[in-house]
C-alpha positions in Angstrom: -35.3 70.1 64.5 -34.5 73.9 63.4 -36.6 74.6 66.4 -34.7 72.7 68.9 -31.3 73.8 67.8 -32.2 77.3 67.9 -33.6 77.2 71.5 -30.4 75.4 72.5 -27.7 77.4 71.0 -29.7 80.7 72.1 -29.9 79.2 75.6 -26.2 78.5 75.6 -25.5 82.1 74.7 -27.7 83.9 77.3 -25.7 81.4 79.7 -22.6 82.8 78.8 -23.4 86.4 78.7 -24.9 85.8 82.1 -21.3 83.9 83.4 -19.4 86.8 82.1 -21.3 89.6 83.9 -20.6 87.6 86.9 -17.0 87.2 86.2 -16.6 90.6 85.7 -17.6 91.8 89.5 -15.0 93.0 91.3 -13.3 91.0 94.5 -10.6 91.7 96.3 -7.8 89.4 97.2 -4.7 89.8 99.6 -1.3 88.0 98.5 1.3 87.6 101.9 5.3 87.1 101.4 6.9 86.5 104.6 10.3 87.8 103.8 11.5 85.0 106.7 9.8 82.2 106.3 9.7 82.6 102.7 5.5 81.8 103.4 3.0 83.0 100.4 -0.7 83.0 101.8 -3.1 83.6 99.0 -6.4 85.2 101.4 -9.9 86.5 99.9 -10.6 89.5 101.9 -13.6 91.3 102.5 -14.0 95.7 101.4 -12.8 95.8 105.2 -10.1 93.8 104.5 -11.0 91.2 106.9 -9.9 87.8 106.1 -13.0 85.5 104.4 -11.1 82.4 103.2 -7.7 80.3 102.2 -7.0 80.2 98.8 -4.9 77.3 97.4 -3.6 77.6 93.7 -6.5 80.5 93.2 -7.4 81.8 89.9 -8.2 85.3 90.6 -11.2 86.8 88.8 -10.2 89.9 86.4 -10.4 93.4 87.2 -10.2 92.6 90.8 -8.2 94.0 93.5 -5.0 92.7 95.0 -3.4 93.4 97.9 0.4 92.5 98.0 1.3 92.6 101.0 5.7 91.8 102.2 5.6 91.0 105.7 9.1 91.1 108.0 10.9 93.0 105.9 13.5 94.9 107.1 13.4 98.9 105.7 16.8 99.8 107.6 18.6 96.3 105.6 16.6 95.6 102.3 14.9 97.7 99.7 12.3 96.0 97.6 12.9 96.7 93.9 9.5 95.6 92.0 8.8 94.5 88.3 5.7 93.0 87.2 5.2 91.6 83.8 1.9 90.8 82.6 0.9 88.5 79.7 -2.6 88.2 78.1 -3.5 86.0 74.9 -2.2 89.3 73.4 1.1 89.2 74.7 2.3 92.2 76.3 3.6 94.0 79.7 4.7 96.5 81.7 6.3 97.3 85.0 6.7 99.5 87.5 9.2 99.9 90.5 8.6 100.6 93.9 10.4 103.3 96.1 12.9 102.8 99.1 11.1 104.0 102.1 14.3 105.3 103.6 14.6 107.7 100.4 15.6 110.6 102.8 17.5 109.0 105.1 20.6 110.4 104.1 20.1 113.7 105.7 19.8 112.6 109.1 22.9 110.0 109.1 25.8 111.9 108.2 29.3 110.3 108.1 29.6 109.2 112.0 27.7 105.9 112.0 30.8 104.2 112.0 32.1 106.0 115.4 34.4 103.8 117.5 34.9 105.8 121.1 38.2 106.1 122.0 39.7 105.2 125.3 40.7 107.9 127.7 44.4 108.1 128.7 45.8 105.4 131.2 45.6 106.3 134.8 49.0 105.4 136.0 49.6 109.0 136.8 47.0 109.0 139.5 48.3 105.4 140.9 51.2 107.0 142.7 51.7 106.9 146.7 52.5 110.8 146.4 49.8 111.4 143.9 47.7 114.7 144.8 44.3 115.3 146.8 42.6 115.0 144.0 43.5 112.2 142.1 41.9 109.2 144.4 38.6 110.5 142.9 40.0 110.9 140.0 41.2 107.5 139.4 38.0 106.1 140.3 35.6 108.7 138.7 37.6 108.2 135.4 37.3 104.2 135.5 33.4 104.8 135.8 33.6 107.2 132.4 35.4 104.9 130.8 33.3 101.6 131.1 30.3 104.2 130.1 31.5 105.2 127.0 32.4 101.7 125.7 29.3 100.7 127.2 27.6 103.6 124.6 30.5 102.1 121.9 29.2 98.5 122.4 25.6 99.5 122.2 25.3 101.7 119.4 27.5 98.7 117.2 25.2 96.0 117.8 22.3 98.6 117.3 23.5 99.3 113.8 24.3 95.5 112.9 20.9 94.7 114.0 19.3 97.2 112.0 21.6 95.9 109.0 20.7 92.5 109.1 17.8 91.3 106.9 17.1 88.9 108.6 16.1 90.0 112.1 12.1 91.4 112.8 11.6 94.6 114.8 11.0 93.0 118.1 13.8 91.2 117.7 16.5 94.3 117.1 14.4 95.7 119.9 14.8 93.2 122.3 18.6 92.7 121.5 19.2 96.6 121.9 17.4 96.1 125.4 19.4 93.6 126.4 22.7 94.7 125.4 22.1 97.9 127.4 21.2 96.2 130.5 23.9 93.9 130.4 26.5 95.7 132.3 24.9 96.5 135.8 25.0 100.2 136.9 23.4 101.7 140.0 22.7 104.7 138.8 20.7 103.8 135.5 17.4 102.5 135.2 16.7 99.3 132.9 16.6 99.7 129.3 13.2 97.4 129.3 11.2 100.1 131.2 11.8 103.0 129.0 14.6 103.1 126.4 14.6 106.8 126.2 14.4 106.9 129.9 17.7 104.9 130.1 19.1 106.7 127.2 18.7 110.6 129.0 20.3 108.9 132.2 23.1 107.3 130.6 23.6 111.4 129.0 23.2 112.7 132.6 25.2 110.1 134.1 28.1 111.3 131.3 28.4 114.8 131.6 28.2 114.4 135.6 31.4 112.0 135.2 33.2 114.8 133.0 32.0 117.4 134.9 33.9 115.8 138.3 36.5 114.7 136.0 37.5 118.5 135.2 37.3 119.4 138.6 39.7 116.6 139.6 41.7 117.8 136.7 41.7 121.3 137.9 42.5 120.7 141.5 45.7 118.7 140.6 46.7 121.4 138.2 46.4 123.8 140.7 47.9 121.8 143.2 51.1 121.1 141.0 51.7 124.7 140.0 51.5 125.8 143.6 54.1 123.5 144.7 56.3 124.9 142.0 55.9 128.2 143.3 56.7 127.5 146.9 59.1 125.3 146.5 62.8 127.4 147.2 64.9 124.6 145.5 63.6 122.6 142.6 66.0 119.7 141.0 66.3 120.4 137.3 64.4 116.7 136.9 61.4 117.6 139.5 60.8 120.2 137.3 60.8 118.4 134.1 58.8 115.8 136.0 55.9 118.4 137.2 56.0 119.6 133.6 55.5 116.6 132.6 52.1 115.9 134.9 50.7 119.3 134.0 51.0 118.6 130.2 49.7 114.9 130.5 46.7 116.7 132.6 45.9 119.0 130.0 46.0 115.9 127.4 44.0 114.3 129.5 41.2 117.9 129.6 40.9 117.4 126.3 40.9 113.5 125.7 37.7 113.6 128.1 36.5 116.8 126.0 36.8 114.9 122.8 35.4 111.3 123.9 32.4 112.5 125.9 31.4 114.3 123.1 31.8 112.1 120.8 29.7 109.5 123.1 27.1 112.1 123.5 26.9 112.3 120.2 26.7 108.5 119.8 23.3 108.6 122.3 21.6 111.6 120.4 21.9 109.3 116.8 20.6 106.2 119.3 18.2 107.7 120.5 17.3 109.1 117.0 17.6 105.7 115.5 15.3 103.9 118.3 12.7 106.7 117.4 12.8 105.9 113.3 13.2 102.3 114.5 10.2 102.6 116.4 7.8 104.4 113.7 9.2 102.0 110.8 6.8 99.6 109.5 8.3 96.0 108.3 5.3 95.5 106.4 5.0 97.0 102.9 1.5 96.6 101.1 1.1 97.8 97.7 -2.0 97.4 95.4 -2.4 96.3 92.0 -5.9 95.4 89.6 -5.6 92.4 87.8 -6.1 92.7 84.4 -3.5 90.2 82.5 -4.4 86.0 81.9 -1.2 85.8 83.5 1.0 88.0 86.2 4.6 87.6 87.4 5.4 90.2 90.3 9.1 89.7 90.3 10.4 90.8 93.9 13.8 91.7 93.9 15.9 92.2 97.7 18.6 94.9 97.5 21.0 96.2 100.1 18.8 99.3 101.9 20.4 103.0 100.8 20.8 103.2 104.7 22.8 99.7 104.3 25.0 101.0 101.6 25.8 104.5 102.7 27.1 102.4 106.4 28.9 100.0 104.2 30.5 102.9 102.2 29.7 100.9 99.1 28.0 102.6 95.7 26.7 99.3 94.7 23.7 98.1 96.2 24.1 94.1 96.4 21.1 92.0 95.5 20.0 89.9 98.5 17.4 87.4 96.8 15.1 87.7 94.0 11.4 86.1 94.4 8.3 85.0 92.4 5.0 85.7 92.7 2.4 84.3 90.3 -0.8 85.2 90.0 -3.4 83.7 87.2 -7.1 85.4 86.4 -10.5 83.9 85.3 -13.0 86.0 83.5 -12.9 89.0 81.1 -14.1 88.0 77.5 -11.7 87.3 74.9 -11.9 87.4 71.0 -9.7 85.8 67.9 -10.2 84.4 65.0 -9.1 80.7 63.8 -9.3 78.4 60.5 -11.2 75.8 60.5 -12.2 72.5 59.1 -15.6 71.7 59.3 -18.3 69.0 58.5 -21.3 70.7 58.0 -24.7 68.3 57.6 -28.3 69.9 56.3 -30.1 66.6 56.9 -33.6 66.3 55.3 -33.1 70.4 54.4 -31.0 68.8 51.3 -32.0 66.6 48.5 -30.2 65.4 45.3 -32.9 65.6 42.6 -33.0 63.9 39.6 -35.1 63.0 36.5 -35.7 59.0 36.5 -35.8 57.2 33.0 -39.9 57.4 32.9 -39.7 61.0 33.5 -40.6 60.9 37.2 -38.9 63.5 39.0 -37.2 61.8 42.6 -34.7 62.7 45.0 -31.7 61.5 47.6 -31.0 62.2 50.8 -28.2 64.2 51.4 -28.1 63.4 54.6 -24.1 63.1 54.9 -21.2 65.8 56.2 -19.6 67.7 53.6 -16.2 69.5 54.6 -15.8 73.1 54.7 -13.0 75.4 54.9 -14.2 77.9 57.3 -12.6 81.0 58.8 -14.1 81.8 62.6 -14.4 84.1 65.1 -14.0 82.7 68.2 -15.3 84.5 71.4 -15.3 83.3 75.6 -15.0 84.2 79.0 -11.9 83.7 80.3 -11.7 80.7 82.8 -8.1 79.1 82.2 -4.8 79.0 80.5 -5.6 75.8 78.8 -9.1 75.2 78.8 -12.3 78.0 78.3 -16.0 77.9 77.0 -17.0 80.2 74.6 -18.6 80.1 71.5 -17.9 80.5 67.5 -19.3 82.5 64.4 -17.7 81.8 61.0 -17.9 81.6 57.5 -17.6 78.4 55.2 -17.4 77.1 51.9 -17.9 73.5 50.3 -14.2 72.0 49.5 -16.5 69.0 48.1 -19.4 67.2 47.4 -22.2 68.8 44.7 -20.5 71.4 42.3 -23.6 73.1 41.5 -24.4 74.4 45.3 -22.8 77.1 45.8 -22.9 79.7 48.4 -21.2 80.8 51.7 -22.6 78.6 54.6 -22.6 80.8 58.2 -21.9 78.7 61.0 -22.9 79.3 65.2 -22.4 77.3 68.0 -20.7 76.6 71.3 -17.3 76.0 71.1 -14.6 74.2 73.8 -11.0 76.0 73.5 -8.3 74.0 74.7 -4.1 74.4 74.8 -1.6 78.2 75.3 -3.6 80.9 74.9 -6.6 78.6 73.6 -5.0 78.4 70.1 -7.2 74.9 69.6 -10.9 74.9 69.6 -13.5 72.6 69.1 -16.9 73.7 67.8 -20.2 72.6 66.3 -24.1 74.2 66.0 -25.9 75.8 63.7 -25.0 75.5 60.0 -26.9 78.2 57.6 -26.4 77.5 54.4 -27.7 77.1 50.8 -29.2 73.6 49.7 -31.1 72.5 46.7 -34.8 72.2 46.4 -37.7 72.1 43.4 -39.4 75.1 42.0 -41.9 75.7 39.6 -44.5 73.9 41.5 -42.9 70.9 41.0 -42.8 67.8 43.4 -41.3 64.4 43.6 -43.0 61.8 41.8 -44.0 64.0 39.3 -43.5 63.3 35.7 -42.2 65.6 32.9 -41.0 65.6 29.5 -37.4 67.3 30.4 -34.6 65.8 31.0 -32.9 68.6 32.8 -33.4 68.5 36.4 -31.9 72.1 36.9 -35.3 73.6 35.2 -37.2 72.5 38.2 -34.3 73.1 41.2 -32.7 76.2 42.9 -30.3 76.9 45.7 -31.9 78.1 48.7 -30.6 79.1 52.4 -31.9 76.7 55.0 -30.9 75.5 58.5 -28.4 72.6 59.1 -25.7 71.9 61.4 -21.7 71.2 61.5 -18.8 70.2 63.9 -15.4 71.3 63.4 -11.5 71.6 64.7 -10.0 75.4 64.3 -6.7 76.5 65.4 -6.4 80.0 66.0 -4.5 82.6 63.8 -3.9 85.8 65.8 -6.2 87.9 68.7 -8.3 90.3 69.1 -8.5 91.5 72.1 
């Protein structure tokens, strides 16, 4: 029987060191969020991170690599603020916080995001049957300008309220952009959808061309009103106001078309600067993270972008959502220690011996559990939150039964851990422990002369076994 119990709880043992090693080998996982859909994919990935299966409520194994990966998130809207908080049996945590990836955008923004072109002057002035030789292109050249800068208005405003909303993917600002640009028709540009920067430098040619005819138009008709003035003999006092007039509304006009070309010009180089960032940004942000905790929260927390904030003109950076990921581990091998009640049972090991009335030495089976109070140390391989396999070592004493054996009993076996943080365990093996047998080269059914059974007996260690409930005090590791 000693024999057999041995074998079994040694074979147990190399089991679990064997389980462990295994647990302990590194894999490497990938965890999707799709800021959108609001999607998490849990993926076991290969050390080429090529997909190798679907994971459904997975228990990843310790000390392995994951992959978080945030998928159609928008770096120009939303900056992901990150806290994880890990809890073992021990508990404990710490965090750490991700940085914006538009950190430095600050620089090439400025203050004139928020530009809204201004109209050039009305065109009555030009309208009139006596109007000069250069004011039927004028009128027409200036109503071409005109519808160009608002065009570069419009554009650029939808552009930067794509880019600020969360909720829109890359091809999607992209193919908006595109599409507001081509909407209003014009000869001379090519389509947005062929090349954006193509359409962008024509749309700059196309501007300064216009203000470029614009001034000579402008120039003519100042020229032209200045030389009637001066050959002119007789001038009413009110054609002279009048041709005052014109000359100063032209020179308001020079430097209306001076100040909104610019500022449209302007408008394209931040476009064309945006659709470049735009075009290099990545909505997908992967960050990696080893597994070391029973338990992982990744707490991912949505903020307003600096880029959002700074257009906004706000200081306060508004939280857009807050999400959860969970993550759970198997493996690793934990240690605490536990009181326990035990039954502990040496079988044919221990004998009650007595002295009969003839003299004839005889003996009892003790062949019934005595309960211990035992302290143990509890060791396993992590598998679960509430339920592991592990086994036990401890230390008991007698609480009753015979009054003269004394000792300590040691106690090993396989134990089953159940409940938070495996606080209850149930446990039973090898019991090692002192029991009662005859010395002196006595045996039973011999007779003496004493009456004192104690002359012929002492306390021994000798092999037995127990069972036994234990609830956990504090851990280890």
């Amino acid at each position: 029987m000693k024999s057999k119990l041995l074998k079994t709880t040694v074979s147990f043992f190399a089991i679990v060191l064997i389980s462990t090693s295994l647990l302990q080998a590194q894999k490497h996982y990938r965890v999707e969020y799709d800021y959108q859909t609001e999607k998490v994919n849990y993926l076991l990935i290969d050390k080429t991170n090529t997909v190798i299966d679907t994971l459904e409520n997975p228990k990843l194994k310790r000390n392995s690599q994951v992959e978080l990966k945030l998928q159609n998130v928008n770096p120009f809207a939303v900056q992901v603020k990150t806290d994880v908080k890990e809890e073992d049996l021990i508990s404990k945590g710490q965090g750490f916080n991700f940085s914006s990836l538009l950190g430095g955008l600050n620089s090439f923004t400025g203050d004139q995001l928020n530009l809204n072109t201004s109209n050039l002057p009305e065109t009555g002035m030009f309208k009139s049957e006596g109007a000069s030789r250069g004011s039927a292109n004028a009128s027409s050249s200036f109503e071409d300008l005109n519808n160009t800068l608002t065009n570069v208005s419009a554009l650029k405003t939808t552009f930067i309220s794509n880019l600020l909303n969360p909720n829109l993917d890359k091809e999607q600002i992209i193919e908006n952009l595109v599409n507001t640009a081509d909407a209003e028709q014009d000869v001379r540009l090519p389509s947005a959808k062929d090349n954006f920067y193509r359409y962008i430098t024509k749309v700059e040619k196309s501007i300064k061309d216009s203000k470029a005819e614009l001034e000579s138009n402008i120039d003519i008709m100042s020229k032209d009103i200045e030389s009637n003035i001066a050959t002119e003999q007789t001038v009413s006092r009110g054609e002279l106001v009048s041709r005052n007039i014109a000359l100063n509304n032209l020179q308001r006009l020079m430097n209306d078309l001076n100040s909104s070309t610019n500022q449209s010009l302007q408008s394209l180089n931040e476009l064309k600067s945006l659709y470049t960032l735009l075009e290099a940004s990545n909505f997908e942000q992967t960050y990696d993270y080893e597994i070391s905790a029973d338990k992982v929260d990744i707490e991912l927390k949505f903020v307003q972008s600096e880029f959002s904030t700074q257009i906004e003109n706000d200081d306060e950076a508004n939280t857009l959502k807050t999400r959860h990921i969970k993550l759970y581990s198997k493996g690793g091998f934990k240690i605490n220690t536990s009181v326990a009640f035990t039954l502990n049972n040496f079988g044919d090991n221990s004998q009650d011996f007595f002295i009969d009335q003839n003299g004839v030495i005889g003996a009892d089976q003790n062949d019934y559990f005595v309960p211990n109070l035992s302290t143990m140390i509890n060791f396993y391989p992590f598998i679960g939150e509430n339920f592991n396999i592990g086994g036990s070592f401890g230390l008991s004493i007698p609480i009753s039964g015979d009054d003269q054996i004394n000792g300590v009993n040691f106690l090993f076996g396989p134990s089953l851990f159940f409940g938070s943080k495996s606080r209850l365990s149930l446990s039973g093996g090898l019991a090692y422990g002192p029991v009662r047998q005859l010395t002196n080269g006595a045996n039973i059914g011999d007779t003496t002369s004493f009456n004192d059974i104690d002359s012929f007996t002492k306390n021994v260690y000798d092999f037995g076994y127990y069972f036994g409930i234990s609830f956990s005090l504090f851990d280890l590791n």
